[in-house]
FIKOLTOR-600518 format. One record per residue (C-alpha): residue in one letter; x, y, z. Coordinates in steps of 0.1 Angstrom, whole numbers, plus 5000, padded with zeros to 4 digits. Layout:
aXYZ
...
This chain:
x493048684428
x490748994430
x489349114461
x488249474469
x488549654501
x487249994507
x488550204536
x487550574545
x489750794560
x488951194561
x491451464558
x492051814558
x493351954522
x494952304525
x495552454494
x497052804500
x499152934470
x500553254492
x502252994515
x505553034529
x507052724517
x506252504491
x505552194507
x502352444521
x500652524491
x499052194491
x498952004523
x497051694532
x496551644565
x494751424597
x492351624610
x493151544646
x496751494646
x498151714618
x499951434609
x500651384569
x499151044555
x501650784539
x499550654516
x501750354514
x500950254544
x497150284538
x497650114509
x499149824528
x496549844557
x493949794528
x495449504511
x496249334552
x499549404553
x500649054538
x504349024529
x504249004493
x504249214456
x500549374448
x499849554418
x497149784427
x494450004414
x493650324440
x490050454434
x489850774449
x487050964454
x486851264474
x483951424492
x483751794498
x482451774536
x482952164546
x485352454533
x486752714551
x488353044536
x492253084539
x493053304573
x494653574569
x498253664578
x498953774610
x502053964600
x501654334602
x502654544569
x505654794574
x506055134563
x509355204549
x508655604540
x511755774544
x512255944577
x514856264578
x517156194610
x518356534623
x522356574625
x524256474659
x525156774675
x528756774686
x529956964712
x533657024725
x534456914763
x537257134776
C-alpha cells in the first residue's frame, strides 16, 4: 500500500540567536495565529487520520517566500558610571 499525499502549509521561521529563551532561537510558527505546528497532527491529517500504525517518509521542502531582518530590541541600554552621592547632613534638634 503506497499512496502519496501532498499538503502545503506556510509558516513563519524565526531564527534569532540573541533570543531570550531558548525555545526562541528557532521558532516555527502560523502566520496568522502564532500558533506552533504539531507536525504529528499534519502528519495524520495527510495520511486521513485512519486509526492504525504508518511508517512514513516526510519530504520537506521549503520555499523562501520573503525575509525580514530581526527587529531590534526595544530595551534601552543603562549607564552604570559611578555617581558620587554627597554626605547626609546631620543636624542636632534641641
Amino acid at each position: 500500500m503506497e499512496s502519496s499525499q501532498a499538503i502545503t502549509k506556510h509558516y513563519v521561521l524565526n531564527l534569532n540567536p540573541a533570543a531570550q529563551h531558548e525555545w526562541d532561537r528557532c521558532a516555527l510558527r502560523h502566520p496568522i495565529t502564532a500558533e506552533r505546528p504539531e507536525l504529528a497532527s499534519l502528519i495524520a491529517e495527510a495520511v486521513g487520520c485512519e486509526p492504525g500504525s504508518y511508517l512514513v517518509a516526510i519530504d520537506i521542502e521549503v520555499k523562501i517566500l520573503e525575509k525580514a531582518p530581526i527587529a531590534q530590541s526595544d530595551r534601552v541600554p543603562l549607564d552604570l558610571t559611578t555617581v558620587r552621592v554627597a554626605p547626609a547632613r546631620k543636624e542636632l534638634a534641641a
